[in-house]
C-alpha positions in Angstrom: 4.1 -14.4 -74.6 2.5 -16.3 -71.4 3.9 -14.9 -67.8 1.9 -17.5 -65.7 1.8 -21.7 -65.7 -1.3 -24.0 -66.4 -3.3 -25.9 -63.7 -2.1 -28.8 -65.8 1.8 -27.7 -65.3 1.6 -26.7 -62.0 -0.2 -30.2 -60.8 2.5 -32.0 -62.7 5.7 -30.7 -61.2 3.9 -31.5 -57.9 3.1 -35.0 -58.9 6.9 -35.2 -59.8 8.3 -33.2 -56.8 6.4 -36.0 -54.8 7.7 -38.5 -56.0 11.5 -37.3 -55.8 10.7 -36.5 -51.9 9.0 -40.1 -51.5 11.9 -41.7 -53.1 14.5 -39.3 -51.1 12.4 -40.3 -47.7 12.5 -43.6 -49.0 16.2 -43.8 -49.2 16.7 -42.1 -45.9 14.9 -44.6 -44.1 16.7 -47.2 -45.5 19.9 -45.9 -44.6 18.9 -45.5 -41.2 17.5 -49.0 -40.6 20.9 -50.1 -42.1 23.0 -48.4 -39.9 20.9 -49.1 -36.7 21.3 -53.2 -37.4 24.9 -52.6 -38.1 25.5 -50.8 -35.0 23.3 -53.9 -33.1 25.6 -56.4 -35.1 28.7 -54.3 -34.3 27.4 -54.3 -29.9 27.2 -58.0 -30.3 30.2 -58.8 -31.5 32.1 -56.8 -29.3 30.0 -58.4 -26.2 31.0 -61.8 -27.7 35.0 -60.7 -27.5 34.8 -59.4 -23.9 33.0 -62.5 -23.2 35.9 -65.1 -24.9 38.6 -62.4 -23.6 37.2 -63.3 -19.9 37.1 -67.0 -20.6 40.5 -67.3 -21.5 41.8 -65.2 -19.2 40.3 -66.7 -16.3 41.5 -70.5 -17.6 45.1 -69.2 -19.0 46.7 -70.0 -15.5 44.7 -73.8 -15.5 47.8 -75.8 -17.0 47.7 -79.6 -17.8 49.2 -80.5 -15.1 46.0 -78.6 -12.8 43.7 -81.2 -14.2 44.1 -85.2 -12.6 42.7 -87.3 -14.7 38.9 -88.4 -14.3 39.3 -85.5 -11.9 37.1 -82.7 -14.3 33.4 -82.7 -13.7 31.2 -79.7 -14.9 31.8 -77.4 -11.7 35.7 -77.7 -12.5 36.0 -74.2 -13.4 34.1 -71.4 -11.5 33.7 -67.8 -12.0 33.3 -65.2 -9.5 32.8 -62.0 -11.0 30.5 -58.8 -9.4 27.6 -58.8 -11.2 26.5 -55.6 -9.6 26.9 -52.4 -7.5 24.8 -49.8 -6.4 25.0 -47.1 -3.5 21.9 -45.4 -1.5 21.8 -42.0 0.5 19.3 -41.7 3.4 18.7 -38.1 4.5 16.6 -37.4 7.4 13.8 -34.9 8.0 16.6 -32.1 9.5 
């Protein structure tokens, strides 16, 4: 009876074991790349709702009746939104 493996046998489950791990890496990446452009498709979509949810929100109370006619030039609507805030702290020497 043998009790030990062949050069030849050991070398070969390596070959295979890399392979498995290549194709398991493989796969993993994959996965991740996936997700990560699903989660990018997922941000821009939601950005694109807030954006129409703003829109109609801010021209729900322009009626017909708002609008003269000949009267609507491309400044008729306007937005005034805060596009930013920030706050500073000075602290003297004492």
């Amino acid at each position: 009876m043998r009790r030990a493996f062949s050069l030849v046998e050991l070398l070969t489950v390596l070959v295979l074991l890399g392979l498995v791990l290549a194709a398991v890496v493989r796969a993993a990446v994959f996965h991740e790349r996936f997700q990560r452009a699903d989660a990018s498709a997922r941000a821009g979509g939601r950005a694109a709702h807030q954006a129409v949810a703003v829109v109609a929100a801010a021209l729900r109370p322009a009626t017909t009746g708002d609008l003269q006619p000949g009267g609507v030039t491309d400044s008729s609507v306007e937005f005034l939104a805060l596009v930013g805030s920030g706050a500073g702290c000075l602290v003297g020497p004492t």
